[in-house]
Backbone bond lengths (Angstrom), bond angles and torsions (degrees), N, CA, C in turn:
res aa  C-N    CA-C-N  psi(-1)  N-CA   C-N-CA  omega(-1)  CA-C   N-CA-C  phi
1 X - - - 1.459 - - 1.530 109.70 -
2 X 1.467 103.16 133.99 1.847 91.16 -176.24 1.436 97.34 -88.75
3 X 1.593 113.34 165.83 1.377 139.01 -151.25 1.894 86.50 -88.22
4 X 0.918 111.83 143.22 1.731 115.68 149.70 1.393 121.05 -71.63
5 X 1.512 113.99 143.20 1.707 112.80 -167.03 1.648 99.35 -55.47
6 X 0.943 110.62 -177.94 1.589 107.27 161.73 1.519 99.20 -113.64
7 X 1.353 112.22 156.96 1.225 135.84 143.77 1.727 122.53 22.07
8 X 1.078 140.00 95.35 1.599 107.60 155.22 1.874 111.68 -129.30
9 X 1.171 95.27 154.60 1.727 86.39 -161.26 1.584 100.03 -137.37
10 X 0.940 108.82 42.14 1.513 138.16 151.54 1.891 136.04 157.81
11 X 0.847 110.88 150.55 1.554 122.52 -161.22 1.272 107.26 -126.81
12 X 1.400 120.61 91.38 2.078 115.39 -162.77 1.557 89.40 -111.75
13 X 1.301 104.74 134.12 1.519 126.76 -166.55 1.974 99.70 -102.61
14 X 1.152 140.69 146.98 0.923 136.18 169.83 1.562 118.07 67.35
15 X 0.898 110.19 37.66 1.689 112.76 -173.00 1.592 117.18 -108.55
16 X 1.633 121.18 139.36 0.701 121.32 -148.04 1.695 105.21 -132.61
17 X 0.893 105.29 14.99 1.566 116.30 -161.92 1.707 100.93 -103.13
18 X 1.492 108.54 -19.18 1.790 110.98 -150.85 1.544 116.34 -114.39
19 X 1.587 110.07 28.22 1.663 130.41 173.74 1.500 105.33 118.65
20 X 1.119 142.33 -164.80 1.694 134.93 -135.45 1.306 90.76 -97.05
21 X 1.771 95.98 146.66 1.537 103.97 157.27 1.505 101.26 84.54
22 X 1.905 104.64 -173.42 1.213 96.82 173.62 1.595 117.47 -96.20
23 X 1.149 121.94 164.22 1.502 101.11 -177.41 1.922 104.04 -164.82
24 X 1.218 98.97 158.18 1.615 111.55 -176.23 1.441 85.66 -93.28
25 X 1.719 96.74 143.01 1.668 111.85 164.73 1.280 115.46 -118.51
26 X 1.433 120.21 146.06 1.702 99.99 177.84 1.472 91.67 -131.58
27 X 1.337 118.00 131.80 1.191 138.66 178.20 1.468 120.94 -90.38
28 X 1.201 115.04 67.75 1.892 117.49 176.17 1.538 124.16 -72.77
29 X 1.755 101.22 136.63 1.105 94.13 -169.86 1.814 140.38 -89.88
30 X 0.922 118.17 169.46 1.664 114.20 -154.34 1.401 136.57 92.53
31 X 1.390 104.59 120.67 1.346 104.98 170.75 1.527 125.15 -151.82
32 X 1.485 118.86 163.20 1.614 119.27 -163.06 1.565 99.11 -63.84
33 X 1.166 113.07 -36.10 1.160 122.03 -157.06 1.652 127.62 -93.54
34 X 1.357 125.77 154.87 1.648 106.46 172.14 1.451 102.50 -162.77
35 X 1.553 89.72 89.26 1.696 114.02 163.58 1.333 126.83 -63.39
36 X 1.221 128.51 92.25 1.186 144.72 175.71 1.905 96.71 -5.93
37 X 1.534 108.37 -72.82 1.230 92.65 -159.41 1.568 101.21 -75.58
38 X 1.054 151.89 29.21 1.975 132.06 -163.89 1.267 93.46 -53.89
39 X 1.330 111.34 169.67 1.389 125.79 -176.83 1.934 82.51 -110.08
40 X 0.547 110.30 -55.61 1.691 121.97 -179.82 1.567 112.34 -49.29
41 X 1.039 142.33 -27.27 1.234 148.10 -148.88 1.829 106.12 -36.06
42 X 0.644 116.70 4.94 1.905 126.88 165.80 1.417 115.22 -93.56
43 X 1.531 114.39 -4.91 1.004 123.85 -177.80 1.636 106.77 -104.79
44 X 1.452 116.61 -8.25 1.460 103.02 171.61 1.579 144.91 -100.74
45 X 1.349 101.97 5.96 1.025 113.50 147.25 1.574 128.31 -90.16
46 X 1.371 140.96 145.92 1.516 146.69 -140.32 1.671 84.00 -102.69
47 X 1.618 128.79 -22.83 1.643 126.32 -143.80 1.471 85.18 -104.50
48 X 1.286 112.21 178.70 1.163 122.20 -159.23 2.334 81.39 -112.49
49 X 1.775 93.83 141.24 1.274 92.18 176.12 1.568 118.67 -129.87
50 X 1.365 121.52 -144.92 1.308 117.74 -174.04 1.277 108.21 -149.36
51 X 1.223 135.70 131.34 1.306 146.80 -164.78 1.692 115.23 -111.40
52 X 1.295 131.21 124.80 1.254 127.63 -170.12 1.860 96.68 -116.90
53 X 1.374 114.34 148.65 1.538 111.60 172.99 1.661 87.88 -153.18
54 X 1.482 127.04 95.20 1.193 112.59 176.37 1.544 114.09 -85.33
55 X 1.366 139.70 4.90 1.641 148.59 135.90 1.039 96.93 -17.47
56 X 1.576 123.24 -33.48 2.123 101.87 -143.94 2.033 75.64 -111.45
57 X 1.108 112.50 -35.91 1.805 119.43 -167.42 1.971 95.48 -19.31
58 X 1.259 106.58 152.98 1.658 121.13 149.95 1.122 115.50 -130.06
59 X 1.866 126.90 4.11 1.282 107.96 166.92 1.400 106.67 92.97
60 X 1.545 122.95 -24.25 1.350 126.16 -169.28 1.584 105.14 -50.90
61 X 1.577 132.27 -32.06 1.342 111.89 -163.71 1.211 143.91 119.24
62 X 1.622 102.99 -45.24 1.314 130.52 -167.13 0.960 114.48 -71.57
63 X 1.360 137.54 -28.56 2.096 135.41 149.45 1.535 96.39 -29.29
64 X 1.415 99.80 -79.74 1.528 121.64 -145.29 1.532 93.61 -50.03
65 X 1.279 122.86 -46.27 1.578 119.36 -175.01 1.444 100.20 -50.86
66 X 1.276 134.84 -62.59 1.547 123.18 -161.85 1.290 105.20 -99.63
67 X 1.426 148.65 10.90 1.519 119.77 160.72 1.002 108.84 -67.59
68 X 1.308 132.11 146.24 1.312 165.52 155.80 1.507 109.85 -42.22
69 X 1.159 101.44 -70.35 1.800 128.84 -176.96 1.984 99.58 -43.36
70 X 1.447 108.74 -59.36 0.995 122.66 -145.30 1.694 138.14 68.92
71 X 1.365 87.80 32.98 1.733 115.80 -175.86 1.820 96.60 -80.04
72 X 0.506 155.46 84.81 1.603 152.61 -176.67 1.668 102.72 -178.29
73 X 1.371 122.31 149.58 1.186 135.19 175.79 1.627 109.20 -166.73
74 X 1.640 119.78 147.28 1.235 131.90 175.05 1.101 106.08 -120.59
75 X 1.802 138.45 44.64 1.063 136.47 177.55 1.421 113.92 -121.08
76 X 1.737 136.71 104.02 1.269 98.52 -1.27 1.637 117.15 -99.82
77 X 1.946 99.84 14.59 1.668 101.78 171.01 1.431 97.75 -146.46
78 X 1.004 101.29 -163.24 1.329 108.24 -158.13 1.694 121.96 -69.54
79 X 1.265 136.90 100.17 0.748 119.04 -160.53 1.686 128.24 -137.67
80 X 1.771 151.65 139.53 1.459 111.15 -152.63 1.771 108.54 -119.56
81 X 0.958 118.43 170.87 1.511 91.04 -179.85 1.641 95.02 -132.62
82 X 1.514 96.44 126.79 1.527 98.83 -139.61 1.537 95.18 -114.48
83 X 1.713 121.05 32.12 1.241 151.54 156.75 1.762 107.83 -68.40
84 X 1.691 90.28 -36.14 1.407 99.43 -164.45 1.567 114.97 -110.15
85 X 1.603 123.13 -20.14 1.117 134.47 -169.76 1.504 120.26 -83.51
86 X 1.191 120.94 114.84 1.577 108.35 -176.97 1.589 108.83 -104.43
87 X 1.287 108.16 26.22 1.665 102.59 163.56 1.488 109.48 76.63
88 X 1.094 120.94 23.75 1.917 103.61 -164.63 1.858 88.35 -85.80
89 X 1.515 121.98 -0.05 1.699 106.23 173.65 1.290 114.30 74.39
90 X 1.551 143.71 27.55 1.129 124.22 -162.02 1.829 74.06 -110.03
91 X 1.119 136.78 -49.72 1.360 118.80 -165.18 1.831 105.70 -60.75
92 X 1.008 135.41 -48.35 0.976 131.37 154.74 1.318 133.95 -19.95
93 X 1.372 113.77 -49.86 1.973 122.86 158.07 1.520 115.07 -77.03
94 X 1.066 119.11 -8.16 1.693 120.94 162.85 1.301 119.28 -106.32
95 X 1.760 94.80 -3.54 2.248 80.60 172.24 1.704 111.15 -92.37
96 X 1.263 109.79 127.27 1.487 112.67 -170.99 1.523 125.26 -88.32
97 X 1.456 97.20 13.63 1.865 125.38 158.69 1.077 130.81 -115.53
98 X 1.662 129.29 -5.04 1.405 117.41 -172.55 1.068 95.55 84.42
99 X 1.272 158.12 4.83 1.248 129.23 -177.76 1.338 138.18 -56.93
100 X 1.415 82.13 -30.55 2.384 124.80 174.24 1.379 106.91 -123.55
101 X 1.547 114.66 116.11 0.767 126.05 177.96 1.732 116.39 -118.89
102 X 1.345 125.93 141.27 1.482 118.94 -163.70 1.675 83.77 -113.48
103 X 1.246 97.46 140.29 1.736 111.35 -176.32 1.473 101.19 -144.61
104 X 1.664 81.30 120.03 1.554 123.63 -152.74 1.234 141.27 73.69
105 X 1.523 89.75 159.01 1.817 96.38 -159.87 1.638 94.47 -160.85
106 X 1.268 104.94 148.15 1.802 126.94 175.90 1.623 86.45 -98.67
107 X 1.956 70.85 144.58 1.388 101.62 -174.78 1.317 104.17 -141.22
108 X 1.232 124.44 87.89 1.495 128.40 163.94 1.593 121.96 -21.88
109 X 1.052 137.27 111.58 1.465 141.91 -169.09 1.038 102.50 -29.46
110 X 1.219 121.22 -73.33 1.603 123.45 -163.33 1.797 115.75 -58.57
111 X 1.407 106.92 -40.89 1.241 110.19 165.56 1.639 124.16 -62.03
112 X 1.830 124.71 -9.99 1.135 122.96 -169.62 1.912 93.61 -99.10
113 X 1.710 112.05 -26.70 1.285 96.67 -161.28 1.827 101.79 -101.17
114 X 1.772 117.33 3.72 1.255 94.25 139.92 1.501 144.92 -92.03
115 X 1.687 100.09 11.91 1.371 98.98 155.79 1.468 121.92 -78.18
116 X 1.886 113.82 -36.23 1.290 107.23 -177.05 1.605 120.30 -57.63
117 X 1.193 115.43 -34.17 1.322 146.34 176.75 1.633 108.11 -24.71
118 X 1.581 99.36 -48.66 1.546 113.40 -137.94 1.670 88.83 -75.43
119 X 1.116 131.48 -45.79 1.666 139.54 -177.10 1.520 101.47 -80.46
120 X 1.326 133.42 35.14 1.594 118.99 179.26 1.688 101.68 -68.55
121 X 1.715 97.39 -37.05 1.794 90.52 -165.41 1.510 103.22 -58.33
122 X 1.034 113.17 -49.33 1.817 117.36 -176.51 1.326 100.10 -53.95
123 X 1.344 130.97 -56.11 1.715 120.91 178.60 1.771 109.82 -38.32
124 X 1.596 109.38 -54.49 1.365 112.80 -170.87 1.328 107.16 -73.18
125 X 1.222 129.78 -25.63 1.623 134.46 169.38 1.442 110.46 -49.20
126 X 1.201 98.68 -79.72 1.603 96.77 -177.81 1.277 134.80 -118.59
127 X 1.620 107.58 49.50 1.648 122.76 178.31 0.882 116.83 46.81
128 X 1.830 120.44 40.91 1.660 116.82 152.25 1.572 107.16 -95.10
129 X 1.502 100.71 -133.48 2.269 104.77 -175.33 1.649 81.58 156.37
130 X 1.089 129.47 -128.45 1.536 151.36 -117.06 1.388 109.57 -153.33
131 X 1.324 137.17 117.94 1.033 142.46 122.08 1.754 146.35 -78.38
132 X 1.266 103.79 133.11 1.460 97.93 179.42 1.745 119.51 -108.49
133 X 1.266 95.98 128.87 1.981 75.53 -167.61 1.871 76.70 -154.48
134 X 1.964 104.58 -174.91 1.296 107.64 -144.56 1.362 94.41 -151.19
135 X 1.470 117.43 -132.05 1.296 116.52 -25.36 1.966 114.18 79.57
136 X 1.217 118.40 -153.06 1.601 109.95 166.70 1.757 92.35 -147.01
137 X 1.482 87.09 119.35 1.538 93.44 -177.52 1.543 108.60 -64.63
138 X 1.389 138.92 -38.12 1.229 142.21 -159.94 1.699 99.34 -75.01
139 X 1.483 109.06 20.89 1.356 90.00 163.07 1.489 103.13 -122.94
140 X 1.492 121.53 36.68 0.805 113.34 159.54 2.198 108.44 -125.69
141 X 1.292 105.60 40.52 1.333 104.12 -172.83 1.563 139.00 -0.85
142 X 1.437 85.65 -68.00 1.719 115.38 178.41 1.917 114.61 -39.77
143 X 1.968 72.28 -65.98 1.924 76.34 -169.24 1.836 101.72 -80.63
144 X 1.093 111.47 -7.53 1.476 108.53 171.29 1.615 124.36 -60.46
145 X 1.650 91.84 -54.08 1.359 95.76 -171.45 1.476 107.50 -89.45
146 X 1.336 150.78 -13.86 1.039 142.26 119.86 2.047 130.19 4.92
147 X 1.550 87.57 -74.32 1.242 123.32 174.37 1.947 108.00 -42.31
148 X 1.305 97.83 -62.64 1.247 133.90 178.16 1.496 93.68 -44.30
149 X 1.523 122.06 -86.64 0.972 135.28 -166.02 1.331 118.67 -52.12
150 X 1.606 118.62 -35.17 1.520 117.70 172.48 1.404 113.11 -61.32
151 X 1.922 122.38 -33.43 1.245 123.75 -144.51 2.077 83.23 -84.59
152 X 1.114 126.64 -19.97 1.245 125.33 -143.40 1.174 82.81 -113.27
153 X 1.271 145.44 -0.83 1.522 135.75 164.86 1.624 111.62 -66.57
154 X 1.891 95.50 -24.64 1.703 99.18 -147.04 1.738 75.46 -103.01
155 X 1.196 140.67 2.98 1.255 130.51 170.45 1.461 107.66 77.15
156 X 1.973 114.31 35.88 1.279 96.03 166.59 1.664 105.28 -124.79
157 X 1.172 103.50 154.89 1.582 127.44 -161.70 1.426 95.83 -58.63
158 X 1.432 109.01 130.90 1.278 112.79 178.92 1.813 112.09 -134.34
159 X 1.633 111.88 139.32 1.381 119.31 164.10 1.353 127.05 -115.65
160 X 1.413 130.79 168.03 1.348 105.29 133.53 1.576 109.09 -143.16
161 X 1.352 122.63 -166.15 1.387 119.46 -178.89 1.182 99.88 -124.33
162 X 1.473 122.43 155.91 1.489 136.58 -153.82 1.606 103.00 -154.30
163 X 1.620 121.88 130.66 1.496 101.46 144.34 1.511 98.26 -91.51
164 X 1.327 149.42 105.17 1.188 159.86 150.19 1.420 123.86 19.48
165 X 1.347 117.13 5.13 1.592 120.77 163.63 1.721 124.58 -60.20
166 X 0.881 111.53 50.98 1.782 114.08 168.23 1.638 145.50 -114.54
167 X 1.012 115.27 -150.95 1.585 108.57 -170.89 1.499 104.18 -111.59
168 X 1.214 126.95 79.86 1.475 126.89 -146.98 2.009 113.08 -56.87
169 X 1.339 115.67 -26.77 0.984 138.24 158.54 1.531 112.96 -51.01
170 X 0.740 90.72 -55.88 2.252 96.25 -176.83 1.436 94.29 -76.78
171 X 1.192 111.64 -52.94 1.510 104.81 -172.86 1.479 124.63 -32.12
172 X 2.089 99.89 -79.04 1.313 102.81 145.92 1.781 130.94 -0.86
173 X 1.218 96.75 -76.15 1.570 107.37 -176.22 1.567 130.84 -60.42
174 X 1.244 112.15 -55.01 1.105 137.41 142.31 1.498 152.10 -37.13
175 X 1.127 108.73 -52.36 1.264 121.27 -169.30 2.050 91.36 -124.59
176 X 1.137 124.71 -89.21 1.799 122.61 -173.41 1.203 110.98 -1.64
177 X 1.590 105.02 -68.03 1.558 84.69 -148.46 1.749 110.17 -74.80
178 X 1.248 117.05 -3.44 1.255 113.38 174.62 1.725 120.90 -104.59
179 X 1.347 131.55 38.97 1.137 137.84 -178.19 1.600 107.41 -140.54
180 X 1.061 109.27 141.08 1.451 131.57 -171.17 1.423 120.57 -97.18
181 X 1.700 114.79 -28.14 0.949 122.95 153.76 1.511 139.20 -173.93
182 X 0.910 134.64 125.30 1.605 157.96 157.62 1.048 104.34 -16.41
183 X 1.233 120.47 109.06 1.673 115.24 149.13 1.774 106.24 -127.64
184 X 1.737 101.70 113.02 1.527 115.74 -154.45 1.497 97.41 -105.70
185 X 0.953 117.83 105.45 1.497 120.12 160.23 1.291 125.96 -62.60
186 X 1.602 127.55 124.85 1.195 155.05 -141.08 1.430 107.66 -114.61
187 X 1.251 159.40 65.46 1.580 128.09 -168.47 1.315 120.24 -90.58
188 X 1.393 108.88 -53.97 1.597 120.29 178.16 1.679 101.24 -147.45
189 X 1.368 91.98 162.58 1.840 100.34 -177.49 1.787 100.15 -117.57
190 X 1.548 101.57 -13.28 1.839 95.21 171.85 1.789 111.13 -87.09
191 X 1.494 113.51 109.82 1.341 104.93 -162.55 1.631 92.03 -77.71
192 X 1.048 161.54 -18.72 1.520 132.98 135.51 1.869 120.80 -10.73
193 X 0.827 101.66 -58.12 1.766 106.09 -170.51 1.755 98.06 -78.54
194 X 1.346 94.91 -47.40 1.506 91.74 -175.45 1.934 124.23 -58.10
195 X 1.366 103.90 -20.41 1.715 126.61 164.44 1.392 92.45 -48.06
196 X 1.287 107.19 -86.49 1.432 153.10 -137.81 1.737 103.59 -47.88
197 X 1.649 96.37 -51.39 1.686 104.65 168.62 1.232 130.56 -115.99
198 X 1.684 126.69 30.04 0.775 142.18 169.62 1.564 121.43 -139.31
199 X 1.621 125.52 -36.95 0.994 140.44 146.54 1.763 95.55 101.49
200 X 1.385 94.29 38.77 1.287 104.64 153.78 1.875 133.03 -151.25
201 X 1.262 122.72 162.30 1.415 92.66 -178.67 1.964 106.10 -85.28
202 X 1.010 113.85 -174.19 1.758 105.87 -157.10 1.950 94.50 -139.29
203 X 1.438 117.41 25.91 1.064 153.00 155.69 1.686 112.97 -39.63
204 X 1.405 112.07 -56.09 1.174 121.88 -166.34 1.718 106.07 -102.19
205 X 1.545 106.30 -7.66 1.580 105.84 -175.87 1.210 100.37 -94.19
206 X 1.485 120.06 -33.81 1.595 123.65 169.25 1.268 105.46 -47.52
207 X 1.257 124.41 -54.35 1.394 124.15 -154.15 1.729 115.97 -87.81
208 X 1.006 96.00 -37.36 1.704 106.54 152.48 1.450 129.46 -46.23
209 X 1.731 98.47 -64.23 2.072 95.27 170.46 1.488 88.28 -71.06
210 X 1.271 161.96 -18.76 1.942 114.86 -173.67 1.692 100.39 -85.23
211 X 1.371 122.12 -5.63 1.435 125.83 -173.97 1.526 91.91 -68.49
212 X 1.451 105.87 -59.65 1.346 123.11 -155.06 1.751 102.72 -50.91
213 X 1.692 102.84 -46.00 1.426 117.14 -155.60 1.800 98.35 -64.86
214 X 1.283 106.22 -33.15 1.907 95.85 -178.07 1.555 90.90 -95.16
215 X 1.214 124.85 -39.65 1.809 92.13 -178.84 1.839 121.67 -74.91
216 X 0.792 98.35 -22.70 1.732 101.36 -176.57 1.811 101.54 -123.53
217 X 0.722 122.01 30.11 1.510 108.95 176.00 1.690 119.13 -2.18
218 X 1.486 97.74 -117.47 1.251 115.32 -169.12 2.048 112.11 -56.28
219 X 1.179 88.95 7.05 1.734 95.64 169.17 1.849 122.15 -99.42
220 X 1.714 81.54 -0.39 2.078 82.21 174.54 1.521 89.16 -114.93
221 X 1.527 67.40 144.49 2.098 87.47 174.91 1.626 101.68 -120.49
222 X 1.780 118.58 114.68 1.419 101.84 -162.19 1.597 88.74 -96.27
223 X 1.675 107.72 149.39 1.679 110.76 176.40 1.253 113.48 -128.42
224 X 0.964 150.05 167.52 1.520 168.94 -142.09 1.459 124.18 160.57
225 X 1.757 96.45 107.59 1.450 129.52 -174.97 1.470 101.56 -59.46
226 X 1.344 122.39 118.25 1.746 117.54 162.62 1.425 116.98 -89.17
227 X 1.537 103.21 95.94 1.704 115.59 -159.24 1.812 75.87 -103.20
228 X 1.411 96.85 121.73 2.019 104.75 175.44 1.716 102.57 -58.50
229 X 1.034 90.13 133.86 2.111 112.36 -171.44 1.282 103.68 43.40
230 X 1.111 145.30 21.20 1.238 147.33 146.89 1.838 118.94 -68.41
231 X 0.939 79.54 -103.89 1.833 99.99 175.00 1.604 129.15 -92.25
232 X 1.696 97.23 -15.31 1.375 121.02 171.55 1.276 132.04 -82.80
233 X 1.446 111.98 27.82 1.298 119.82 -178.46 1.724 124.15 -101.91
234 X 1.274 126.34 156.60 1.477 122.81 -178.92 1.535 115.39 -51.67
235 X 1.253 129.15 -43.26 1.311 144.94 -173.19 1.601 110.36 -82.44
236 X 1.300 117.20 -18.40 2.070 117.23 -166.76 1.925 68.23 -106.21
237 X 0.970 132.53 -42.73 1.813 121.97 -166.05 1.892 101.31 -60.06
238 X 1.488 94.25 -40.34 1.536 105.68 -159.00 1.282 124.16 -67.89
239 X 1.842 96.08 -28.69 1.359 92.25 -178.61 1.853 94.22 -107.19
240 X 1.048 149.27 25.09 1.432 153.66 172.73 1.600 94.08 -100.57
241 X 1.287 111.74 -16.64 1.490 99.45 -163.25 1.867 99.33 -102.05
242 X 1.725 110.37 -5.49 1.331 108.11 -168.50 1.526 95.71 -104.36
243 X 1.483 108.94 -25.54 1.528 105.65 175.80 1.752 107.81 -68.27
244 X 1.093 128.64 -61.47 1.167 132.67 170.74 1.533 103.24 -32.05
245 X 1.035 129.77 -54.15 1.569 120.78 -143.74 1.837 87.48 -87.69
246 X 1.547 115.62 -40.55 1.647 104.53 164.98 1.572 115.86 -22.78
247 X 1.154 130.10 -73.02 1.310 150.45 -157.10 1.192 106.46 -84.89
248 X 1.439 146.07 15.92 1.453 154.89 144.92 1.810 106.51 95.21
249 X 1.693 96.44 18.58 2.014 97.16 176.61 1.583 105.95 -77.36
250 X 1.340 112.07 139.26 1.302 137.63 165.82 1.595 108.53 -97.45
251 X 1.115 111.70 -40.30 1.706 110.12 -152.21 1.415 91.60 -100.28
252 X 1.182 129.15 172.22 1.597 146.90 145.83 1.444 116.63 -171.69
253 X 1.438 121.32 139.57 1.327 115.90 -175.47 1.679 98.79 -86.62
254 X 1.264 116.50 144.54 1.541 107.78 142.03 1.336 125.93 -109.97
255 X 1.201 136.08 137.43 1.727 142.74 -149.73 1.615 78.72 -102.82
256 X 1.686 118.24 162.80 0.895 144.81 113.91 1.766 128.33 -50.04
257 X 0.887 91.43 123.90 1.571 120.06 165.59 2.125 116.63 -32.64
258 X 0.781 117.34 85.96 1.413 121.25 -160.04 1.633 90.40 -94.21
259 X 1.077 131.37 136.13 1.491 137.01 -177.90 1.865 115.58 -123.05
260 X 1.496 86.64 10.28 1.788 91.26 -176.26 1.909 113.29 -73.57
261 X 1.463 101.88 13.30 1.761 109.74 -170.46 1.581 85.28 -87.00
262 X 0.711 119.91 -52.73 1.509 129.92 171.66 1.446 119.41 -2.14
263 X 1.133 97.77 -72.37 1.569 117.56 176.11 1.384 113.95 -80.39
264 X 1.284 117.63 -56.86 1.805 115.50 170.36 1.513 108.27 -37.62
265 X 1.095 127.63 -68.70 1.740 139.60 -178.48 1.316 100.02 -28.29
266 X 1.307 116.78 -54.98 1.738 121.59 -166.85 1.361 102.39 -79.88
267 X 1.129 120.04 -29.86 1.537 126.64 178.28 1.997 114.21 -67.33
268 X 1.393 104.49 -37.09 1.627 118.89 172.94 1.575 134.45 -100.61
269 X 1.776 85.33 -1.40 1.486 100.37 175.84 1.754 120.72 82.48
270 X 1.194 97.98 16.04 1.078 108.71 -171.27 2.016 102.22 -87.16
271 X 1.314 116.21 135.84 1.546 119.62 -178.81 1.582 100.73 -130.61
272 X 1.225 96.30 152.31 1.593 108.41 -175.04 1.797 100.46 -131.12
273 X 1.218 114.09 146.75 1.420 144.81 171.45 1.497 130.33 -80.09
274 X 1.795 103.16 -9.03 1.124 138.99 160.33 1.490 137.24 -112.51
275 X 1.163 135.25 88.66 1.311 118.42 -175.89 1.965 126.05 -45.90
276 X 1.241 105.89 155.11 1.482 121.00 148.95 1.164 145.47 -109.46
277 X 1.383 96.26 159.81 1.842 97.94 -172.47 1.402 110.75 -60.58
278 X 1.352 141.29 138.96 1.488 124.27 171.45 1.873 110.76 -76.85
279 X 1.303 100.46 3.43 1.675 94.03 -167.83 1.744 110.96 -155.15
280 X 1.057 112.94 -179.10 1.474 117.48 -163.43 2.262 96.41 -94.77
281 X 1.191 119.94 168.97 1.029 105.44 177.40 1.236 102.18 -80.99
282 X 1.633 123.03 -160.64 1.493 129.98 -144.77 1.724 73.29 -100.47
283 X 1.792 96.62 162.81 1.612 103.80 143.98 1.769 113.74 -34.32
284 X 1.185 74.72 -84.79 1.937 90.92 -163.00 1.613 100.08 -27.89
285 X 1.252 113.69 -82.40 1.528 136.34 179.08 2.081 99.32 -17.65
286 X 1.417 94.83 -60.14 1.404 82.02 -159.80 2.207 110.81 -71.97
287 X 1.219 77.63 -39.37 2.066 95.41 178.96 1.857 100.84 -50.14
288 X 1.552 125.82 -18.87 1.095 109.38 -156.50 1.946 80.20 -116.82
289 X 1.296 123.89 -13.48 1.319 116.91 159.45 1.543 131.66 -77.17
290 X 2.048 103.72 -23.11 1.194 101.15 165.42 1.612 103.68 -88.98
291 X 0.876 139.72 -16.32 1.866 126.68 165.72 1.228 120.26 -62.29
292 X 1.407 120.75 -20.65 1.516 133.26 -170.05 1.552 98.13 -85.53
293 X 1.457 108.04 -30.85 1.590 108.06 179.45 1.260 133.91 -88.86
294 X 1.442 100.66 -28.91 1.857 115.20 152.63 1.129 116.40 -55.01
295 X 1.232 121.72 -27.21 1.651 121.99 179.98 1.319 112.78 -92.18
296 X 1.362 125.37 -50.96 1.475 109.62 158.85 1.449 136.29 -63.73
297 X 1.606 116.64 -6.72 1.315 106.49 150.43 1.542 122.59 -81.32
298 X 1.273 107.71 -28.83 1.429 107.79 -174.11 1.395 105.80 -71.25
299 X 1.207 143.34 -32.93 1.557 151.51 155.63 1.646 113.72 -49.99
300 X 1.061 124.06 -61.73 1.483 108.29 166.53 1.122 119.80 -81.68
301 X 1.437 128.15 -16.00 1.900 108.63 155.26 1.714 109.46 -54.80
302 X 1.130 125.99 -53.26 1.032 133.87 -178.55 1.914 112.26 -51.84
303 X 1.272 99.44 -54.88 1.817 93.75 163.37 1.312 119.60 -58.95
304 X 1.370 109.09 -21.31 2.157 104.51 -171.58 1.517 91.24 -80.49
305 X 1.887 103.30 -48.53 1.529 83.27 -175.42 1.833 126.30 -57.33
């Protein structure tokens, strides 16, 4: 029996943020993991969900008339009770504001890669192709590397982004030889902390990027989110910067702190046991955390050498 696609719950056309050039991203849903801060947090469940924003509500009604469930309420705004809602989206196609939004949708392969298709000239223009990101795409192997493999027939550049939780064997097989490039998310190397804000141990992501680092080298790009007192500290930089420099890395991106999970979470009902930052750190603050990290890689490259 063939597998059903999984999930994808957005398709951003022209984007420039997600490895070279211009490039389509597709965001599939599910993942091992659940980092307090994701900016994505709609992306961690694999099921298809439901999004409430009563800001946008007018009160008109028109949910509440056709759910089924009778999970919907305007008392005293809009609100769902998601005890009762099984997602089938029909209030969502009758609200005439967005107010409900259903996040995710299957996309039959062939139907996802004549969307990728449609921007090839822009890929060949300016040395982008395809990204795959999530959620964590590598939990969808099958239709990934598939995916992968069709886009690389047509000779366009393909990535995806990973926090490194996979089946290193399938991976290999599957997914390597058809990706161009790695972008490996980094968080912490003390698997205490790494539990703690992700709710997993980070055991198998270690061991995955040093696989990655002698079979694919210069095709992983390792990154690290600067979540303020999270991951953004002198000591979580210091020792990310000694593991890296083990394995002969020079480069690493560090991201800014994106705080838009914030609002999605409250929007899907999602609650955390941990607070977040509402904001990214300062200029200053963060420019003098990425200098602190150039220097401790450049110091233990220099000791390995």
């Amino acid at each position: 029996m063939t597998e059903p696609p999984p999930l994808i719950f957005a398709i951003h056309r022209f984007a420039l943020d997600d490895g070279p050039g211009i490039r389509t991203t597709v965001f599939l849903k599910g993942c091992p993991l659940s980092c307090i801060w994701c900016h994505n947090p709609e992306s961690m469940s694999p099921g298809r969900q439901m999004a409430v924003y009563p800001d946008l509500c007018i009160l008109c009604g028109s949910c509440r008339l056709v759910c089924p469930e009778e999970a919907l309420s305007a008392s005293p705004v809009l609100q769902i009770d998601r005890n009762l809602c099984n997602a089938c989206g029909l209030c969502a196609e009758n609200c005439p504001t967005t107010a409900i939004r259903a996040i995710g949708k299957e996309y039959p392969l062939d139907e996802l890669l004549e969307i990728l298709r449609r921007d090839q000239h822009f890929y060949e223009a300016s040395g982008g192709g395809v990204t795959f990101s999530g959620g964590e795409p590598t939990l969808h192997l099958n239709y990934l590397g598939d995916a992968l493999k069709e886009l690389k027939k047509e000779a366009i550049s393909t990535a995806i982004q990973t926090c490194g939780i996979f089946n290193y064997e399938d991976f290999s097989q599957k997914v390597l030889p058809y990706v161009d490039l790695i972008m490996f998310d980094l968080k912490f190397i003390d698997p205490a902390r790494h539990r703690r804000y992700t709710g997993k141990d980070n055991a198998v992501i270690l061991e995955n990027f040093r696989c990655l680092a002698k079979e694919a080298g210069n095709r992983v790009l390792p990154r690290v989110p600067l979540v303020p007192g999270r991951t953004a500290t002198k000591d979580n930089l210091r020792k990310i910067a000694s593991f890296l420099a083990d394995l002969g890395y020079k480069r690493c991106d560090l991201l800014t702190y994106n705080p838009a999970g914030i609002e999605k979470r409250r929007a899907i009902g999602l609650k955390s046991s941990l607070s977040l930052p509402d904001s990214p750190l300062g200029r200053e603050e963060e420019e003098k955390l990425r200098k602190y990290f150039r220097e401790q890689l450049s110091k233990y490259i220099g000791t390995a050498a």
